[in-house]
The first five atom37 places (N, CA, C, CB, O) and aatype in JSON, in Angstrom:
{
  "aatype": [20, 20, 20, 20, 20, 20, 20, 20, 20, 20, 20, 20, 20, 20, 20, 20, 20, 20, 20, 20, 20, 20, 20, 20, 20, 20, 20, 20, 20, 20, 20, 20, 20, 20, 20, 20, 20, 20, 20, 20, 20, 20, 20, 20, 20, 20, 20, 20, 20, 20, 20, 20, 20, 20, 20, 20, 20, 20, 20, 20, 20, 20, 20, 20, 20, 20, 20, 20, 20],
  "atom_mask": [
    [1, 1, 1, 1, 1],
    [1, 1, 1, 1, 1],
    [1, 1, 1, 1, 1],
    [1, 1, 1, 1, 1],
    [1, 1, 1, 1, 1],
    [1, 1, 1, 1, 1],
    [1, 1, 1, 1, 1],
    [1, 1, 1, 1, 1],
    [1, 1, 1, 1, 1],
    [1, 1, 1, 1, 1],
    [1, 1, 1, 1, 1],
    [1, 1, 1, 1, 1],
    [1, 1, 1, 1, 1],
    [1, 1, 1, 1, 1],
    [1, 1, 1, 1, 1],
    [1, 1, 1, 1, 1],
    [1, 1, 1, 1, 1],
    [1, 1, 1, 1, 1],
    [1, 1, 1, 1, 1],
    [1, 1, 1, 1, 1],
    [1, 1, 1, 1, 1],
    [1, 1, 1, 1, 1],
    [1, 1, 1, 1, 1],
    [1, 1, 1, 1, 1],
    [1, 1, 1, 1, 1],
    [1, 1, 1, 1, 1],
    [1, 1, 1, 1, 1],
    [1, 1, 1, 1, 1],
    [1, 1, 1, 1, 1],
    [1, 1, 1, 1, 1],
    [1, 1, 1, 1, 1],
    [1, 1, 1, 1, 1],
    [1, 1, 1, 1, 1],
    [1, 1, 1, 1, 1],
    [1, 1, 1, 1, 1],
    [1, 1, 1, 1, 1],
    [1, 1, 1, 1, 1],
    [1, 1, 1, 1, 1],
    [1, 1, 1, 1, 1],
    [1, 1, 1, 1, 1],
    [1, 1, 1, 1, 1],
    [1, 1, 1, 1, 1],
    [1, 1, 1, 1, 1],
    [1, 1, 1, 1, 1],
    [1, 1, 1, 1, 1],
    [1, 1, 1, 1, 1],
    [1, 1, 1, 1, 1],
    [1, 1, 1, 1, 1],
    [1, 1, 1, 1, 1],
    [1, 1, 1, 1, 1],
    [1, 1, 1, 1, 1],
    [1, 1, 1, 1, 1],
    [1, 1, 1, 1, 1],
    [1, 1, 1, 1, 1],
    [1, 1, 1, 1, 1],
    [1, 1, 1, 1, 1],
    [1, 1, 1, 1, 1],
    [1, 1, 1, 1, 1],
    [1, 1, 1, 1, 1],
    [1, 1, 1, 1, 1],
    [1, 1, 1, 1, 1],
    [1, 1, 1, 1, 1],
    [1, 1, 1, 1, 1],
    [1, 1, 1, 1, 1],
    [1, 1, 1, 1, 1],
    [1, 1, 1, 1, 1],
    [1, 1, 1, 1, 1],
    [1, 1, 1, 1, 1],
    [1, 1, 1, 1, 1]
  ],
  "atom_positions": [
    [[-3.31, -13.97, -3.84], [-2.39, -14.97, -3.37], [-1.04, -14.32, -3.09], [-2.25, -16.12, -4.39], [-0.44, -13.58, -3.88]],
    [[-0.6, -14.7, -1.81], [0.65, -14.17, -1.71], [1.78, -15.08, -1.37], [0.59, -13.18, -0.83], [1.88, -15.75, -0.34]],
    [[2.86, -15.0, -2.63], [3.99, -16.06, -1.83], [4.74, -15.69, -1.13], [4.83, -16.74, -2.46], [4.8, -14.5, -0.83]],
    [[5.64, -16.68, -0.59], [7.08, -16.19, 0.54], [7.74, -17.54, 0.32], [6.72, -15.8, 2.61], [7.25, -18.6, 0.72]],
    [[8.73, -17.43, -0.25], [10.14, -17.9, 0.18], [10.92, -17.97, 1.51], [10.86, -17.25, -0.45], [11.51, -16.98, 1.95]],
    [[10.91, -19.31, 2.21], [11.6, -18.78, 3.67], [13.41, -19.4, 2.83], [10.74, -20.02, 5.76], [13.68, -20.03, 1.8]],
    [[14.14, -18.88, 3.8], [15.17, -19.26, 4.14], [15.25, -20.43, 5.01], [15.67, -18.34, 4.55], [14.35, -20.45, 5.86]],
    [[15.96, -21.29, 5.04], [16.02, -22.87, 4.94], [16.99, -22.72, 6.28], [16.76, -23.75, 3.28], [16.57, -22.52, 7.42]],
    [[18.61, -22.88, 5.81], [19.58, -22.47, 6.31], [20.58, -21.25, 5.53], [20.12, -23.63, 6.56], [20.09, -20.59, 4.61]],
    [[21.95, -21.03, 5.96], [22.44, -20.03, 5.52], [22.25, -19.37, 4.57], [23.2, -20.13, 5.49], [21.89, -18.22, 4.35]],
    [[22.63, -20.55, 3.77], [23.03, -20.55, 2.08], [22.13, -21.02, 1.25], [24.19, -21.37, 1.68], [22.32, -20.96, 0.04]],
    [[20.94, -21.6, 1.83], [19.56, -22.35, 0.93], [18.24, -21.57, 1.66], [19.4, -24.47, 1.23], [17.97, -21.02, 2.73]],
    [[17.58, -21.92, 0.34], [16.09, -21.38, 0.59], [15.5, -22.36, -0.01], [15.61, -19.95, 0.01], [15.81, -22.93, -1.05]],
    [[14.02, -22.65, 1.2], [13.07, -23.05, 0.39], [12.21, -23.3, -0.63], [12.88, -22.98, 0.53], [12.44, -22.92, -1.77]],
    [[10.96, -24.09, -0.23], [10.17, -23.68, -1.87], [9.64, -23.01, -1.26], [9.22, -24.6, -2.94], [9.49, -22.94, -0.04]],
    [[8.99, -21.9, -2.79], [8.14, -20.84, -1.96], [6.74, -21.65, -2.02], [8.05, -19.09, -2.73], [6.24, -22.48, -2.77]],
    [[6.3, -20.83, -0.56], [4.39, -21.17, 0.05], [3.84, -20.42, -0.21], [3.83, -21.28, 1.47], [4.44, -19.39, -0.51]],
    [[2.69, -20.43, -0.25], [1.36, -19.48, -0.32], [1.42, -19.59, 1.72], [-0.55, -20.47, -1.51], [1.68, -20.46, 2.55]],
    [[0.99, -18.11, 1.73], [1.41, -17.59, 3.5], [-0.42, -16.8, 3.28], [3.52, -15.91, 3.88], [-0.91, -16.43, 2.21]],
    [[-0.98, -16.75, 4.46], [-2.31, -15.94, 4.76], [-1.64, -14.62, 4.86], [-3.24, -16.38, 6.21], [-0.45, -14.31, 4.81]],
    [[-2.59, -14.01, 4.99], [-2.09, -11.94, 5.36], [-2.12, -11.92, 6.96], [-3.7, -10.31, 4.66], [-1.49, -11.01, 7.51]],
    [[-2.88, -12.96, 7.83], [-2.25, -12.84, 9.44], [-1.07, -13.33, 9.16], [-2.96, -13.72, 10.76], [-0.32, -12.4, 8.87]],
    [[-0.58, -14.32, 9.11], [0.8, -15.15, 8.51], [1.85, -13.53, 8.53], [0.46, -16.12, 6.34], [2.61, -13.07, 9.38]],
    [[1.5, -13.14, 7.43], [2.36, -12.02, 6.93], [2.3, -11.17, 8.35], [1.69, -11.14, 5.41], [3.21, -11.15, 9.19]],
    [[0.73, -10.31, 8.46], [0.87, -9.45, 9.55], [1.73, -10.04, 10.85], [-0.54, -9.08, 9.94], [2.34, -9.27, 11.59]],
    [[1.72, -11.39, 11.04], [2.5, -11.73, 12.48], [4.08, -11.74, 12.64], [2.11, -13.17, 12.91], [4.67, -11.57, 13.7]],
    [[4.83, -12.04, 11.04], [5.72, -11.92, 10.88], [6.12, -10.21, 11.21], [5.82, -12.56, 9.75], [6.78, -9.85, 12.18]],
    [[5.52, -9.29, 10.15], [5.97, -8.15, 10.2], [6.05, -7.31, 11.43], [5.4, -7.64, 9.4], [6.69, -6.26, 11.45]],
    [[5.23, -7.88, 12.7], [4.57, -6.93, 13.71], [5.45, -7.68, 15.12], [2.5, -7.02, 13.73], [5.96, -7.15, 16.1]],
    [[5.37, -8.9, 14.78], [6.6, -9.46, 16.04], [8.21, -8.8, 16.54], [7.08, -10.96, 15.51], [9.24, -8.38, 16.02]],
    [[7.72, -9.0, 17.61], [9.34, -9.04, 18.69], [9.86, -7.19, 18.66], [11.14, -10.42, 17.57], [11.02, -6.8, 18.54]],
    [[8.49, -6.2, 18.81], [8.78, -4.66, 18.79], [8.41, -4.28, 20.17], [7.9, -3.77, 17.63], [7.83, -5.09, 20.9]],
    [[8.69, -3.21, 20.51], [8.12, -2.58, 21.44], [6.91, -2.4, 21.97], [8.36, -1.83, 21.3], [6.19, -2.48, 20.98]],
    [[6.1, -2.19, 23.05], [5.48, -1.81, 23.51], [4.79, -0.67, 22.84], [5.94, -1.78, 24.4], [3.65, -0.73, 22.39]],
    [[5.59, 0.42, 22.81], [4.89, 1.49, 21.39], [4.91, 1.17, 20.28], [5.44, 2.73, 21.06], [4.4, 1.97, 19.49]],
    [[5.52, -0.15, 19.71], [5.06, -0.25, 18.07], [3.35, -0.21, 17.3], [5.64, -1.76, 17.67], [2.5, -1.09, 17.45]],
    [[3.22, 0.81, 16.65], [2.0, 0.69, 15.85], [2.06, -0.63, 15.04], [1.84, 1.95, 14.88], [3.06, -0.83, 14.35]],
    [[1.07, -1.57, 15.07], [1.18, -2.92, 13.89], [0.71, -2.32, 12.9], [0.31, -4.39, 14.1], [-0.22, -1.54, 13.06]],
    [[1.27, -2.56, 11.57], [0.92, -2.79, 10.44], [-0.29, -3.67, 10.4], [1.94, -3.22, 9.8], [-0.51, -4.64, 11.12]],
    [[-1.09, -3.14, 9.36], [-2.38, -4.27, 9.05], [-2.5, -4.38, 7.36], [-4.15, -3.61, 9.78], [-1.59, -4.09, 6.58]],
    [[-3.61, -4.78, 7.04], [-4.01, -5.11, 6.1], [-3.59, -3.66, 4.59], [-5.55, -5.48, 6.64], [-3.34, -4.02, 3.44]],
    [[-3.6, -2.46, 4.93], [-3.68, -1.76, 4.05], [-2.21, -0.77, 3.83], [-4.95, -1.14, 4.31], [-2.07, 0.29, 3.22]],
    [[-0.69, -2.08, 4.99], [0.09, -0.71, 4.71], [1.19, -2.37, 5.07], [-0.08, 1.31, 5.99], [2.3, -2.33, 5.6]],
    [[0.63, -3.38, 4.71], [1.26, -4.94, 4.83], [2.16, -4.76, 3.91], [0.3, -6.32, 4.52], [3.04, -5.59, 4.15]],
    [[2.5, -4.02, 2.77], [3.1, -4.15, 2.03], [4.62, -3.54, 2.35], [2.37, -3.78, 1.1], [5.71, -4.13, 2.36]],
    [[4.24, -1.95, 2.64], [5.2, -1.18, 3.1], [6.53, -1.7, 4.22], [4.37, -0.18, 3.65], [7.77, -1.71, 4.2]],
    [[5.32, -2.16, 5.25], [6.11, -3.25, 6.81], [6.7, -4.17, 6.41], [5.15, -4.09, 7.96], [7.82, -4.08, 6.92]],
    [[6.64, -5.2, 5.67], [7.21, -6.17, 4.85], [8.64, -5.71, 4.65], [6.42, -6.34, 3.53], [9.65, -5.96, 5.3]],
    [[8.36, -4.63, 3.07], [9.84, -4.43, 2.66], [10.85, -3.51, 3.82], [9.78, -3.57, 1.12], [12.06, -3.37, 3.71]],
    [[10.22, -3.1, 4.61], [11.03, -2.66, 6.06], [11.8, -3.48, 6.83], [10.18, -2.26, 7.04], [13.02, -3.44, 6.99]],
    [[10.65, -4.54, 7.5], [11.18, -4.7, 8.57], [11.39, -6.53, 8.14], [10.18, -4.07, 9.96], [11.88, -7.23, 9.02]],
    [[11.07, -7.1, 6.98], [11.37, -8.22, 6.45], [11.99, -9.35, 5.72], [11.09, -8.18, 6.34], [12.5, -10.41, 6.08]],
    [[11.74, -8.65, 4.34], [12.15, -8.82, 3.39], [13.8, -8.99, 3.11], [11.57, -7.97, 2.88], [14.65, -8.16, 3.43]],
    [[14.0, -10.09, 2.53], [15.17, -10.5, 2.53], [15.93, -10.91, 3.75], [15.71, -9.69, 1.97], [16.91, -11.64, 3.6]],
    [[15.6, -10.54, 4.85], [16.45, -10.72, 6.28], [16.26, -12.86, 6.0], [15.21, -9.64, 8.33], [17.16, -13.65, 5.74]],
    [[14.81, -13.14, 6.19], [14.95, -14.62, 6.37], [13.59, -14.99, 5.51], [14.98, -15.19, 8.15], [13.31, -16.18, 5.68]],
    [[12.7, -14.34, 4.67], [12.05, -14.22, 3.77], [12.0, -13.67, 2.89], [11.49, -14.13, 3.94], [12.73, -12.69, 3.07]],
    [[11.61, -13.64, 1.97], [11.25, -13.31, 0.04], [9.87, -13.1, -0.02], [11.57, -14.76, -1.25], [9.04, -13.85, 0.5]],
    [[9.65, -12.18, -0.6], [8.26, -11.92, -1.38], [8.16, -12.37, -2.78], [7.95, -10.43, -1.45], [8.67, -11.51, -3.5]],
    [[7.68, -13.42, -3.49], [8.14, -14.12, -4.19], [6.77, -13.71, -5.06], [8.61, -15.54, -3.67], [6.98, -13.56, -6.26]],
    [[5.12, -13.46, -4.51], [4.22, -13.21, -5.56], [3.49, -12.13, -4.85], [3.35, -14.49, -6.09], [3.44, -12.66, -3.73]],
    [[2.94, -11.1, -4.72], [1.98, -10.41, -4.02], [0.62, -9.83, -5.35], [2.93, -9.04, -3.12], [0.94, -9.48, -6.48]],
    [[-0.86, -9.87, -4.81], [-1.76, -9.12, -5.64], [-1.04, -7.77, -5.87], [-3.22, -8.96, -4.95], [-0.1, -7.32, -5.21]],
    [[-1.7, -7.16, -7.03], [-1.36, -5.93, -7.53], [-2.73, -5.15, -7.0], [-1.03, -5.95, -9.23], [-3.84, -5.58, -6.7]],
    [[-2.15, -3.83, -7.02], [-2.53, -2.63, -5.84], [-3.29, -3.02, -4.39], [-3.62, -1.53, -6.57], [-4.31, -2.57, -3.87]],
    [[-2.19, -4.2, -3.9], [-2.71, -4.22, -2.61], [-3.85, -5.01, -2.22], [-2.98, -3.06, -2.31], [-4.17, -5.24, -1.06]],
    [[-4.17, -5.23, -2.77], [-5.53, -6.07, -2.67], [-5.48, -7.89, -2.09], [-6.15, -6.02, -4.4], [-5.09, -8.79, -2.84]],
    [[-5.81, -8.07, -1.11], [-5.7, -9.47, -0.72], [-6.95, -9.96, -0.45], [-4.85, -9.7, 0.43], [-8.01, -9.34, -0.53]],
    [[-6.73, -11.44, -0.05], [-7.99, -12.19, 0.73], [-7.98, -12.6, 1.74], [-8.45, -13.14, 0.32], [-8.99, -13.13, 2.19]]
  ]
}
């Protein structure tokens, strides 16, 4: 199970959701270049705290070593 916290407006955040791993992958892989490699399933974690995290989402629960459904 993986949660996410969105950002609401400025200064507020949501409740956190349970998000799918496309969910996640579409977030992390949107609005790049033409040469961007997507992140998938076995490096979702890494792309996240890059290109995500904290900007307008939270990682609020993720499985341990990677492992999803």
């Amino acid at each position: 199970m993986i949660i996410i916290q969105s950002q609401t407006s400025e200064d507020e955040w949501g409740n956190p959701k349970e998000w799918t791993m496309s969910e996640i992958l579409e977030e992390i892989n949107r609005d790049h270049s033409e040469e961007w490699i997507d992140y998938d399933k076995s490096d979702w974690l890494e792309g996240w705290m890059v290109w995500v995290e904290g900007d307008y989402h939270k990682l609020k629960c993720w499985p341990i070593y990677g492992e999803t459904t």
